[in-house]
C-alpha positions in Angstrom: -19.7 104.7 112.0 -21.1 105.3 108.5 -19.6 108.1 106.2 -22.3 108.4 104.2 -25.7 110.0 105.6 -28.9 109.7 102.9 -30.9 112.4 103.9 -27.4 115.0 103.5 -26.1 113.4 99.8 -28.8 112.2 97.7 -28.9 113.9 94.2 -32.3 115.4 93.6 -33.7 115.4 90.0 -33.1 118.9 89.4 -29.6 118.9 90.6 -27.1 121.0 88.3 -24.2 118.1 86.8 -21.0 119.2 85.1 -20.8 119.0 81.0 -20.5 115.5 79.1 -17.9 117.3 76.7 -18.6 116.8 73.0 -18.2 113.3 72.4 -20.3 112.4 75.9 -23.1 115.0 74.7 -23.3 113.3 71.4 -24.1 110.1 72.8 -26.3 111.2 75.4 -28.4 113.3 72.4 -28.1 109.6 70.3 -29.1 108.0 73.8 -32.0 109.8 74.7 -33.5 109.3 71.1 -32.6 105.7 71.1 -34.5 105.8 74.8 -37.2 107.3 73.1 -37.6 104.9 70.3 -37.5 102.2 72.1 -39.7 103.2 75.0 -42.6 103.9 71.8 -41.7 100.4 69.9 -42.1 98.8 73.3 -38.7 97.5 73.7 -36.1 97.2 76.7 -34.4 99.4 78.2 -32.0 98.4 80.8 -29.8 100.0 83.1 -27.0 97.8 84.9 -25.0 100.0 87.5 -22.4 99.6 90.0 -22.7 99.9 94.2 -21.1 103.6 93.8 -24.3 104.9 92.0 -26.1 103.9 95.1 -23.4 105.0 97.5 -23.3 108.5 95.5 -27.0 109.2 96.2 -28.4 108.7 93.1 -31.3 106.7 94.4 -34.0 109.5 93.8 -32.7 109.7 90.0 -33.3 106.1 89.1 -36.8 106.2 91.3 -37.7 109.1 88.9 -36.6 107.5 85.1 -38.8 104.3 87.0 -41.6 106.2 87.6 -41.7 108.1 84.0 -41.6 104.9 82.5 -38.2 105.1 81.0 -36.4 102.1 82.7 -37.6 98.4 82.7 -34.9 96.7 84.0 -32.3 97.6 86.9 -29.3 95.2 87.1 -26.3 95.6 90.0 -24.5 94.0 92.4 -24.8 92.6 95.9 -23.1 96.1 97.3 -25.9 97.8 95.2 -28.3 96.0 97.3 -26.6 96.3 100.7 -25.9 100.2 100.4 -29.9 100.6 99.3 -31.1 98.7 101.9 -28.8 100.1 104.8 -29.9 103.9 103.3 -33.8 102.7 103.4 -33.3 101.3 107.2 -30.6 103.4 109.0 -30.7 106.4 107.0 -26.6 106.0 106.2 -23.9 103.3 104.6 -20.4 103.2 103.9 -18.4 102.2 106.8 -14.8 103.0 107.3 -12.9 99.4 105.8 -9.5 100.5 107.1 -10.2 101.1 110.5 -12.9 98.4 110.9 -10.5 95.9 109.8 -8.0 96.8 112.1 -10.6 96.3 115.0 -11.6 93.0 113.2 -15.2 94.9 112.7 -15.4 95.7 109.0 -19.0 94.1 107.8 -19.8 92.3 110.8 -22.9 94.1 111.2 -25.8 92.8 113.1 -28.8 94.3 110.8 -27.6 94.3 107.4 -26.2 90.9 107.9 -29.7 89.4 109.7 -32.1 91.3 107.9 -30.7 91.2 104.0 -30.1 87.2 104.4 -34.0 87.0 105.9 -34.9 88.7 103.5 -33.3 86.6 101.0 -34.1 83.3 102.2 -38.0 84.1 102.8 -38.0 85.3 99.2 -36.0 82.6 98.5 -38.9 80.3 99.5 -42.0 82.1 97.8 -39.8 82.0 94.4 -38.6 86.0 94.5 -35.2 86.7 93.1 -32.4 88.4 95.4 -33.1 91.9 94.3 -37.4 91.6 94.7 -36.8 89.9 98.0 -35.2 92.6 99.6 -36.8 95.2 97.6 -40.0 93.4 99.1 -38.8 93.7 102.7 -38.2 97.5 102.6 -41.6 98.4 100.4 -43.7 95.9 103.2 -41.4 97.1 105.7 -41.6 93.4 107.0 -41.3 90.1 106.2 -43.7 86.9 106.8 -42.6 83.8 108.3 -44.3 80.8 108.1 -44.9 78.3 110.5 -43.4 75.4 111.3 -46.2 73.2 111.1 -46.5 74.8 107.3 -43.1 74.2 106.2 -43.7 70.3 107.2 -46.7 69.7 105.8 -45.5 71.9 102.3 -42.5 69.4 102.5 -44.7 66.4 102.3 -47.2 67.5 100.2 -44.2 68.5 98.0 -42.1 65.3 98.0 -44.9 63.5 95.8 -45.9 67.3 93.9 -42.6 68.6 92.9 -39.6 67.2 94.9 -37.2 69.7 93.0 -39.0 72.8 95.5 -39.1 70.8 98.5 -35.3 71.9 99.7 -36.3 75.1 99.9 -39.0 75.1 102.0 -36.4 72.4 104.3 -34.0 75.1 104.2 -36.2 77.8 105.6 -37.5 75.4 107.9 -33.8 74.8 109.2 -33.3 78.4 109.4 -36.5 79.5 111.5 -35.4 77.0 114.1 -32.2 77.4 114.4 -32.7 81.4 115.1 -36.0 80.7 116.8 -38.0 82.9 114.9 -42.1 83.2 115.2 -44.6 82.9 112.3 -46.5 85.7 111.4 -45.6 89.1 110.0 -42.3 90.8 111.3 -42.0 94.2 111.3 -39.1 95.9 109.9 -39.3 99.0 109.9 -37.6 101.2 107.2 -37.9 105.0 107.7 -36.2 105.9 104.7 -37.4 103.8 102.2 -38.2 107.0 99.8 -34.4 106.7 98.9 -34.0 103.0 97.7 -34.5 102.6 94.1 -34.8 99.0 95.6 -38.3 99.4 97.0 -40.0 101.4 94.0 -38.8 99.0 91.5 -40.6 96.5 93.7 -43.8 98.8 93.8 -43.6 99.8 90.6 -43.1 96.2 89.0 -40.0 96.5 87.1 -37.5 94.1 87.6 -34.5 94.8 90.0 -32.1 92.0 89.8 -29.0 91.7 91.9 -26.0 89.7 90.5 -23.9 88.4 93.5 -20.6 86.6 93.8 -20.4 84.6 97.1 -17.9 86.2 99.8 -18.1 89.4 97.5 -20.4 91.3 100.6 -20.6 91.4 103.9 -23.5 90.3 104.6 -21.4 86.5 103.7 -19.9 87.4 107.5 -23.2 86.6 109.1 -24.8 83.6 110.6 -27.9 84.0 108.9 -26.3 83.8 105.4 -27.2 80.5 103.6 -25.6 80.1 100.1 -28.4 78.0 98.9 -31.0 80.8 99.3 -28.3 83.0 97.4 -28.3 80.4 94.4 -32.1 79.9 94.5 -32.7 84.2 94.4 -29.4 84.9 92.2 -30.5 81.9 89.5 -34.5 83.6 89.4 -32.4 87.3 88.7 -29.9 85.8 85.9 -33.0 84.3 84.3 -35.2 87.1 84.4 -32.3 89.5 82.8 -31.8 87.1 80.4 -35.3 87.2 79.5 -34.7 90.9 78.9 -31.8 90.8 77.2 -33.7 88.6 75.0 -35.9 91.0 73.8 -33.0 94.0 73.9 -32.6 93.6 69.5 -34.6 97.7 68.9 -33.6 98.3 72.7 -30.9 99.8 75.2 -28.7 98.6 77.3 -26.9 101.2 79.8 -24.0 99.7 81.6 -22.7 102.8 84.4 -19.7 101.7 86.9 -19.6 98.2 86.6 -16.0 96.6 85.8 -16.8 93.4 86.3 -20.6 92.3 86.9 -22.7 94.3 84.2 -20.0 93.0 80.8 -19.8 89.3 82.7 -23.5 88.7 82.7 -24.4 90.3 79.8 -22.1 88.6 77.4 -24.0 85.1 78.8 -26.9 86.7 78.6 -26.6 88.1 74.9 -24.9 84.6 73.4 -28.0 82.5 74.9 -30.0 84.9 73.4 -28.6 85.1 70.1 -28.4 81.3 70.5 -32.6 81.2 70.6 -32.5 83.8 67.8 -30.4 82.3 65.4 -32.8 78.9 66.3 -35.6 80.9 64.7 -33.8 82.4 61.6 -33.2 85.6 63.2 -30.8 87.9 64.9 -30.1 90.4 67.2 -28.2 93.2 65.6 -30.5 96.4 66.7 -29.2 96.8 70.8 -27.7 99.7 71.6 -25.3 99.9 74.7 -23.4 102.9 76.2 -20.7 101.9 78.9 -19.6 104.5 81.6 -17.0 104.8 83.8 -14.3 106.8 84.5 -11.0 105.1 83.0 -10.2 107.8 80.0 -10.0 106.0 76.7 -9.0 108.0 73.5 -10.1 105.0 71.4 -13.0 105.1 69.0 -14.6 102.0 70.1 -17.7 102.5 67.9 -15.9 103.2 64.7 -12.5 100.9 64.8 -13.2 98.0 66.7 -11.5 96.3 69.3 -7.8 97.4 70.0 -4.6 95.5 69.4 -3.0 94.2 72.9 -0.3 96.8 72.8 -2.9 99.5 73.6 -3.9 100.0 76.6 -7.2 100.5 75.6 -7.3 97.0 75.0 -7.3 96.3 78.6 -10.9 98.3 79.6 -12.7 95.0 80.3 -16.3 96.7 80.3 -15.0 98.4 76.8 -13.7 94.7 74.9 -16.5 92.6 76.0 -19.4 95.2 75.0 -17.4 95.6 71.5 -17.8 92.5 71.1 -21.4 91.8 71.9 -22.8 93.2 68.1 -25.2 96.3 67.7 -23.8 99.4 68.7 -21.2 100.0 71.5 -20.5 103.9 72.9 -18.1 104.4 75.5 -18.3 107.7 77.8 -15.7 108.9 80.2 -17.9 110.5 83.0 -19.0 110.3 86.3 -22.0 108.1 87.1 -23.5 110.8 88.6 -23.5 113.5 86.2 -24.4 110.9 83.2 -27.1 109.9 85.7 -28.3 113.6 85.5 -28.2 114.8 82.4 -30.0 111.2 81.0 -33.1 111.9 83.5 -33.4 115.9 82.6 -32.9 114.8 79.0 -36.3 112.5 79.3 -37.8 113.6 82.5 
């Protein structure tokens, strides 16, 4: 059913990855120093990734640059989420799309779609984002689910307290009894949970924010999905990697497979930022980004700016919104795995 088996493709630390070439292996030399610095001047350093470096294995890499201390701040996508989870429950992820959309099958998935959405509407309710509430689940392996008869009396309590949290503790309400579920501590067990980067950011206590767009995953196919638990968790992430970002002028920023996700949210990110900066007679000129993905790119980025809209260069998303973020912008053509690799040996 799943192509991908955990336990037969995840990358250990040690693994051997295939040369940068000379303009990759000067960045990652400048990248690891920059790390370095910024790790000793206690500064950000934040690492915003597509679903593939999940989906390639990778998990054990980013659990290790965690536990060294080198990241404090993950950032991907709802697929990110959903292939970490599925590798931390079932041991395996990536279905077949063709085939399961012939059979009219592709994502409707009993687990991932029940669990994930629990997940993310309990931690909806106790104020998690999306990325710590499922990251929660799998590090507990479990969720708790409170009574009825404490929802109601929260909700009343709440309406003269602070009517703004009220809905969701009426949403979770709504949601226990329309899938009849019983208070106390569900077990969910998650015999693979050494693989999700998902769970160690959670136990560790760095931040591992998901940035969804609804009907972007599958788990939007499910019953148990409720968008206003989505906004309530997604809205905590965006303001907590905004937060970071915040204090990103000294830092890094690493930005590895994302087209779409990692440049959109940063660039709102950054401007609010700069916004508060400028406020206080300052501003942010120190971050240092690197943007990887595989789309080869001859221009000099760093050096001559953003390219006229005759080049084709001009049309690497990831590559014109970064350049135009300030601080320092270095684009590498490489796979996410073997940056991945050479980054952790570099520190670790």
């Amino acid at each position: 059913m799943n192509k991908v088996k955990i336990e037969e493709s995840y990358v250990p630390g040690d693994a051997q990855a295939r040369e940068l070439g000379a303009h990759g292996s000067r960045v990652m030399e400048t990248l690891l120093a920059r790390i370095l610095e910024a790790k000793k001047n206690d500064k950000p350093v934040m690492l915003a990734f597509g679903a593939h470096s999940i989906k390639n294995g990778l998990g054990p890499v980013l659990i290790d640059l965690m536990e060294q201390g080198y990241l404090n701040h993950l950032a991907t996508n709802g697929a990110g989420v959903i292939h970490d989870w599925e590798f931390a429950f079932q041991g395996e992820s990536s279905e077949d799309v063709q085939s399961n959309v012939e059979k009219g099958q592709f994502g409707i998935w009993q687990e991932t779609g029940y669990y994930i959405n629990l997940a993310i509407n309990v931690g909806a309710y106790e104020g998690k984002g999306y990325g710590e509430s499922v990251g929660a689940m799998i590090e507990n392996e479990g969720l708790m689910i409170p009574s009825v008869e404490e929802l109601r009396s929260r909700i009343t309590v709440l309406l003269e307290q602070n009517p703004e949290a009220v809905a969701a503790s009426a949403d979770l309400l709504s949601i226990i009894q329309k899938f009849d579920l019983e208070a106390g501590f569900l077990s969910i067990p998650h015999p693979y949970k050494k693989y999700s980067a998902q769970a160690a950011a959670y136990r560790l206590g760095v931040p591992f924010t998901s940035h969804p767009m609804i009907g972007h995953d599958i788990i939007y196919n499910h019953p148990m999905n409720h968008g206003a638990s989505i906004g309530r968790s997604a809205q905590t992430d965006f303001l907590r990697y905004a937060h970071n970002v915040s204090l990103l002028d000294g830092g890094v920023y690493m930005s590895i497979g994302s087209a779409v996700m990692s440049p959109m949210v940063f660039e709102k990110s950054l401007s609010m930022s700069q916004n508060i900066h400028i406020q206080n007679g300052e501003h942010m000129d120190k971050h240092y980004m690197v943007v990887v993905d595989l789309a080869e790119s001859q221009w000099d980025w760093a050096n001559d700016g953003e390219p006229p809209m005759d080049n084709p260069a001009y049309y690497l998303r990831y590559c014109k919104t970064f350049s135009r973020m300030g601080g320092t912008m270095e684009y590498v053509c490489a796979d996410n795995r073997d940056f991945l690799l050479h980054l952790s040996q570099g520190l670790i």
